[in-house]
C-alpha positions as CSV (number, residue, x, y, z in Angstrom):
1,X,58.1,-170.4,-62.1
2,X,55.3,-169.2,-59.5
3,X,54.3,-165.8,-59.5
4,X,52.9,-164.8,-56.2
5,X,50.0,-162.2,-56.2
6,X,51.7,-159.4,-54.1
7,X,48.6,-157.0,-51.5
8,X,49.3,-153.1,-51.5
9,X,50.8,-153.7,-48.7
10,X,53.6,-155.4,-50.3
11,X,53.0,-159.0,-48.6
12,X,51.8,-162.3,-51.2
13,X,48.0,-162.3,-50.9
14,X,46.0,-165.7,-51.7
15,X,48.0,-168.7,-52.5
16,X,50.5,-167.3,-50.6
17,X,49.5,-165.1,-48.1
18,X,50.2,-167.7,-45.2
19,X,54.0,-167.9,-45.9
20,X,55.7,-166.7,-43.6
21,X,57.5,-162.8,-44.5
22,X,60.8,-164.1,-43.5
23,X,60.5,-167.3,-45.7
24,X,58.3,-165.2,-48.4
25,X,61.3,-163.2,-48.5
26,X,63.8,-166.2,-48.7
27,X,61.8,-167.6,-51.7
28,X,61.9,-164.4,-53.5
29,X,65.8,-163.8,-53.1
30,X,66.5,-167.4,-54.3
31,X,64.7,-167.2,-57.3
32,X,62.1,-169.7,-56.6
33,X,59.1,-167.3,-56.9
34,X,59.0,-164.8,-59.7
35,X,57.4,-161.5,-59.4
36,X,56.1,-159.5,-62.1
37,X,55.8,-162.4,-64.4
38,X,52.6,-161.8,-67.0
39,X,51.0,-163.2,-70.2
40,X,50.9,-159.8,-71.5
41,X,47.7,-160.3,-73.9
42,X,45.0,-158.1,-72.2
43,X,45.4,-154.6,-71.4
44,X,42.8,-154.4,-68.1
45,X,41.7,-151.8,-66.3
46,X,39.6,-152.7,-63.3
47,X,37.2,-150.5,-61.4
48,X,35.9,-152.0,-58.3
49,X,33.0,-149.6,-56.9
50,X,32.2,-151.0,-52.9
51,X,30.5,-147.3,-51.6
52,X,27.4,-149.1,-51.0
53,X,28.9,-152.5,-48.8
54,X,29.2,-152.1,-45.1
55,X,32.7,-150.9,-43.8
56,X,34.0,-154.4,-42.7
57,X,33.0,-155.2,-46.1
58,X,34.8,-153.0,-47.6
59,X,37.7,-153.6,-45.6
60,X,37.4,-157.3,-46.7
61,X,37.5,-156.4,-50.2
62,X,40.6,-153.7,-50.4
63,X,42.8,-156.4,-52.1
64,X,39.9,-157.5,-54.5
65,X,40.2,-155.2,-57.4
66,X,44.5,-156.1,-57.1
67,X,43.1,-159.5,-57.2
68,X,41.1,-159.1,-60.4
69,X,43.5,-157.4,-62.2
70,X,46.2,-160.2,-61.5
71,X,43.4,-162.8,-62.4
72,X,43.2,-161.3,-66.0
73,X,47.0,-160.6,-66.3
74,X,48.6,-163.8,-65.1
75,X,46.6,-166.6,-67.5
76,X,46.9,-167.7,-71.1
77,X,44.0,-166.7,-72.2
78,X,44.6,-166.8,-76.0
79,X,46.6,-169.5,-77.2
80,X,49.5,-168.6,-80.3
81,X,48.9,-164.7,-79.1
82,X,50.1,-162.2,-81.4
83,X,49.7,-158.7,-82.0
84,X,48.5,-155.6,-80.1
85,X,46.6,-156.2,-76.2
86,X,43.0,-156.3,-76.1
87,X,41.9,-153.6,-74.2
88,X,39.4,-155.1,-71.3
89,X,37.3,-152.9,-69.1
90,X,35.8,-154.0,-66.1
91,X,33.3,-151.4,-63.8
92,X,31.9,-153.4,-60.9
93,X,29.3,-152.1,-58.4
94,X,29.1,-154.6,-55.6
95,X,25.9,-154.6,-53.1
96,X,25.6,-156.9,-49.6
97,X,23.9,-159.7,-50.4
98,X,25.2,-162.2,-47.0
99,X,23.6,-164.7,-45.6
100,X,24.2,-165.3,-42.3
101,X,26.7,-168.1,-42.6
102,X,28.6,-167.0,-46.4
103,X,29.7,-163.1,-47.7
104,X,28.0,-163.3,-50.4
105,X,27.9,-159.7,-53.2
106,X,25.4,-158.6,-55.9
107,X,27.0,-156.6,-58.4
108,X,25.9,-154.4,-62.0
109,X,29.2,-154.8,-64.6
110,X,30.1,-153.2,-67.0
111,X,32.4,-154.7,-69.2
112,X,33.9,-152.9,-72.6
113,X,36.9,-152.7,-74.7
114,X,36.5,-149.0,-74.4
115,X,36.0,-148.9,-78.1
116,X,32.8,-150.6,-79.7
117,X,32.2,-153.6,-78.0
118,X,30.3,-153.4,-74.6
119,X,27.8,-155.6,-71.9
120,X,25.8,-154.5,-69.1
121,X,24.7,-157.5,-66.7
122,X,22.5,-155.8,-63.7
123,X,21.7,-159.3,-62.4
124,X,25.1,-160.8,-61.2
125,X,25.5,-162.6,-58.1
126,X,28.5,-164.2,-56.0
127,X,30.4,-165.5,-53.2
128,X,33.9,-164.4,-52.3
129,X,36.7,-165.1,-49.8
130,X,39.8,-163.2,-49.2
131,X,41.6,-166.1,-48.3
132,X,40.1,-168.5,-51.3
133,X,41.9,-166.6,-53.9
134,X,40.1,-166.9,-57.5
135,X,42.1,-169.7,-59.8
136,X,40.9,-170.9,-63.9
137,X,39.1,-174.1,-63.3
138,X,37.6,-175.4,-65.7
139,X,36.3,-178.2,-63.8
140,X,35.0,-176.6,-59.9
141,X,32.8,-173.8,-60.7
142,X,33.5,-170.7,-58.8
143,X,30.2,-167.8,-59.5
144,X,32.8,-164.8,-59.5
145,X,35.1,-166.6,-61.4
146,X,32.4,-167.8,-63.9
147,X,31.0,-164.3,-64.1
148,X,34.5,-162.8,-65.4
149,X,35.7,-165.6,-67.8
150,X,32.3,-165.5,-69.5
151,X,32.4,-161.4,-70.4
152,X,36.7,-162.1,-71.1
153,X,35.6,-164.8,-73.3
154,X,33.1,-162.6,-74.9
155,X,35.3,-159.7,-75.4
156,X,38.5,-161.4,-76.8
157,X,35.9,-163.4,-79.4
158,X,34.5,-160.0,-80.2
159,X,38.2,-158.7,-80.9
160,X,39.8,-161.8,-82.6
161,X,36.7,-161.7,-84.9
162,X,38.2,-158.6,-86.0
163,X,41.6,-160.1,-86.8
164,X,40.2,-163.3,-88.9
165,X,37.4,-164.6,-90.0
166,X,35.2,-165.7,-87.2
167,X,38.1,-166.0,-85.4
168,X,36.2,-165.2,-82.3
169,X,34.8,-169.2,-82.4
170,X,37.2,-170.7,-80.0
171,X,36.6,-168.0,-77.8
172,X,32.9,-167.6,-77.8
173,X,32.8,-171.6,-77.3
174,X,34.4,-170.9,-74.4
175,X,32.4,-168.5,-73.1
176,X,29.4,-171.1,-73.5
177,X,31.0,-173.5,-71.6
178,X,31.1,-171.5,-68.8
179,X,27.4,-170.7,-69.1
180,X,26.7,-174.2,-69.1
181,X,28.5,-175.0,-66.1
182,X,27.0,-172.0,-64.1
183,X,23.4,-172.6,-65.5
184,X,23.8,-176.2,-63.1
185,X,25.5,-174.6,-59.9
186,X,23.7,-173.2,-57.2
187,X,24.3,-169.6,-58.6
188,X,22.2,-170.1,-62.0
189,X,20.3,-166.9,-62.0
190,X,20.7,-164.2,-64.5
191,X,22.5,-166.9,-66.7
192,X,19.9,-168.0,-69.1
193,X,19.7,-164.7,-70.2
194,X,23.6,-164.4,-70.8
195,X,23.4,-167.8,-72.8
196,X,20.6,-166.5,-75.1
197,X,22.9,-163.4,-76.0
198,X,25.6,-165.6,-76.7
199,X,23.5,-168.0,-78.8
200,X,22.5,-165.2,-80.5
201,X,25.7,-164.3,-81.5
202,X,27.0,-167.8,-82.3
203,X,23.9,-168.2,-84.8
204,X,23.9,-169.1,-88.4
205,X,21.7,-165.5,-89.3
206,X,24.9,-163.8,-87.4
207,X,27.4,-165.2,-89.4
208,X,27.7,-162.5,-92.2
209,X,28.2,-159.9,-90.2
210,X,30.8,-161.3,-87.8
211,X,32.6,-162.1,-91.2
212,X,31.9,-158.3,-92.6
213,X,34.1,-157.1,-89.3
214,X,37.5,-159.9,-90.4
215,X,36.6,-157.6,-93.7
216,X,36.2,-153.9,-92.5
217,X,38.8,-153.8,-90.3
218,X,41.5,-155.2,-92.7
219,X,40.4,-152.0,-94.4
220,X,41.6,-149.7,-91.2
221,X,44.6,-151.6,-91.4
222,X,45.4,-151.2,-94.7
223,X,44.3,-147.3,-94.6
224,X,46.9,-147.1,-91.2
225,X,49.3,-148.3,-93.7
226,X,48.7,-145.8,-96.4
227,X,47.2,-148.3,-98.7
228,X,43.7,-146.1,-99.7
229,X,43.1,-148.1,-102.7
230,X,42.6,-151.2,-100.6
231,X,41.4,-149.7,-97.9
232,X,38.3,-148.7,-100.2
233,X,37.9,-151.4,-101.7
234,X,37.6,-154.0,-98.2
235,X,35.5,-151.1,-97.0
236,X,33.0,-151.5,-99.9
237,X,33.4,-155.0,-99.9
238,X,32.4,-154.7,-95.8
239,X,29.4,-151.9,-96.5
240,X,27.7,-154.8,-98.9
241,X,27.5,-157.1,-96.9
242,X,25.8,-155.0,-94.3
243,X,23.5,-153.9,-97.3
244,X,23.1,-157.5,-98.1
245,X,22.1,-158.4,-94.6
246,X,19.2,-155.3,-94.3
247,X,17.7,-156.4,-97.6
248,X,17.1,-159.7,-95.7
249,X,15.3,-158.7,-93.1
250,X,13.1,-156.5,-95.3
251,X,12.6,-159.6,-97.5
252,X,11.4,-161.7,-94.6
253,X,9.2,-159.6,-92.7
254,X,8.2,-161.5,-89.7
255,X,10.5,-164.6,-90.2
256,X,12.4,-164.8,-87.5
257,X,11.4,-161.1,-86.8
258,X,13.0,-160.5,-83.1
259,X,16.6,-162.1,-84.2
260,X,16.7,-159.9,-87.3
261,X,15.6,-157.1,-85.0
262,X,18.5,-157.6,-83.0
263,X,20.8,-157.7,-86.0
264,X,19.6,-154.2,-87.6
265,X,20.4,-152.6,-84.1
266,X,23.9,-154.2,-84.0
267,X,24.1,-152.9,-87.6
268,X,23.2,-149.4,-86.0
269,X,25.5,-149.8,-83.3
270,X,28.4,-150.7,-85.4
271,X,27.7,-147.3,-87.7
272,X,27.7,-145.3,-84.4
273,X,30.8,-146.3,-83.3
274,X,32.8,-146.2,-87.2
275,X,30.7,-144.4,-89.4
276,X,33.5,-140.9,-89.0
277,X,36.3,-143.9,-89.9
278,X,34.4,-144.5,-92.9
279,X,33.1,-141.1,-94.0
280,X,37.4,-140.0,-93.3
281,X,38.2,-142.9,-95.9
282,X,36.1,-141.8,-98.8
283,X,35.8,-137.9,-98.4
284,X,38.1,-137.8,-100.9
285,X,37.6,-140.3,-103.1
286,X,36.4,-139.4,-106.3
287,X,33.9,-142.3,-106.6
288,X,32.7,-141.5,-102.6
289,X,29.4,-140.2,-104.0
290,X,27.9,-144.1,-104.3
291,X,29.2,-144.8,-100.8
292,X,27.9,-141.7,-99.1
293,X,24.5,-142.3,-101.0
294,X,24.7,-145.9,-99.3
295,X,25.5,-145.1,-96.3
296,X,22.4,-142.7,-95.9
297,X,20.5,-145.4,-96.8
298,X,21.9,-147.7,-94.2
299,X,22.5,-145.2,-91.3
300,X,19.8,-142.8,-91.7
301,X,20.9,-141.1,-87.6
302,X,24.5,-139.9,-89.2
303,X,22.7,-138.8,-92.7
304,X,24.0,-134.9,-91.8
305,X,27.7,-136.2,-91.8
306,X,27.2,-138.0,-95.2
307,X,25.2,-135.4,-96.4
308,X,27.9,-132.8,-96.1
309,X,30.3,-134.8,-98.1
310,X,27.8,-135.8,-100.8
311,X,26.5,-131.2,-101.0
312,X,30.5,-131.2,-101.4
């Protein structure tokens, strides 16, 4: 069935905004359009910010952030989808950026699953159309379009890493393909940079730790079940790794320096964001003492957390 995108107004906007009301209406009441039909696999919440366009700007945009919230809801983006939504988070800031023939936008995104997985792009850049509504293409570039499927793709990988090992592949492939195709379209700039963050994250040095997060989080599940002893035991199992993967870098000092760099700060990043979920799991175990004297080691900036448990 078709599923019209529907304006705060409550007439069809894209697609469909040309049919007439009466025969919009007609449609509806015979069944041959659906509304409210969604692939219910990303829970979005879109933030459109247009304080700094002109006012005829803005008025051109006042559908736009319906628009993007339809785009993410109404598409398959995960294929055999099971389990809980991914959370996506969308902040855009949208500057004029016209030429005198095209409405063209700069923007800064944010993009998040409002939990531990995050991008800021200050360098984005884009036409848009009311009346060209945004479609999945895989073939005719669109720059907005692009710009949106490429964080998506990067969020969902970063989430289905979490449910399998590097299950996150198909998606961060996707998200590479996008790259490529915007890298040789007239909108190329800031892309080179997005493709190096995504190479870096597809690279062989990365590979242990997107596999330590398939391994730590079947620990959460297993303590949300009530399951401590296993729980423990993937969480040790997770906190090696990430042991394993510091001794590395202090074992090749200066081979490839900048990547392992990177790495030790996404190692930092991941402890700011779980290190309470861990230090919850073993305050009372009664072999915690080795953990909490890792995790000092390892997270040095939550050391007064640990420390309380390992005085106790």
């Amino acid at each position: 069935m078709f599923s019209p995108k529907i304006g705060k107004r409550g007439f069809p906007t894209g697609r469909y905004a040309k049919i007439p009301a009466v025969v919009f209406l007609a449609l509806v009441l015979s069944g041959l359009l659906f509304l409210g039909a969604r692939a219910e696999q990303l829970e979005t919440n879109i933030e459109l910010f247009t304080e700094l366009l002109p006012a005829d700007k803005q008025e051109k945009l006042e559908d736009l952030e319906e628009e993007l919230h339809d785009y993410f809801c109404d598409y398959e983006w995960i294929e055999d989808f099971s389990g809980s939504q991914i959370p996506l988070s969308f902040r855009i800031y949208l500057v004029d950026e016209s030429t005198g023939f095209e409405d063209r936008y700069g923007a800064r995104v944010h993009v998040s699953n409002d939990y531990d997985l995050q991008y800021l792009d200050k360098d984005c850049h884009f036409k848009y159309r009311p009346d060209e509504p945004l479609e999945h293409d895989a073939i005719i570039y669109h720059p907005l379009a692009g710009l949106l499927d490429f964080y998506a793709y990067l969020i969902i990988g970063g989430e289905m890493d979490k449910r399998a090992t590097l299950g996150g592949d198909p998606y961060f492939k996707k998200a590479r393909d996008v790259a490529q195709r915007a890298l040789f379209s007239e909108y190329y700039r800031g892309w080179n940079r997005r493709m190096e963050e995504l190479e870096a994250i597809l690279a062989d040095e990365n590979l242990k730790f997107r596999k330590m997060l398939a391994v730590y989080f079947r620990a959460l599940e297993f303590g949300e079940n009530g399951e401590l002893e296993n729980a423990r035991r993937f969480c040790r199992s997770a906190l090696a790794t990430i042991e394993e993967i510091l001794k590395r870098k202090e074992e090749n000092e200066g081979f490839l320096e900048g990547f392992l760099m990177d790495q030790e700060e996404q190692i930092a990043r991941f402890f700011t964001h779980h290190y309470l979920e861990i230090a919850d799991l073993f305050k009372e175990d009664p072999q915690g003492q080795e953990v909490f004297n890792l995790l000092v080691t390892m997270d040095p900036r939550h050391q007064e957390i640990y420390g309380k448990y390992l005085k106790d």
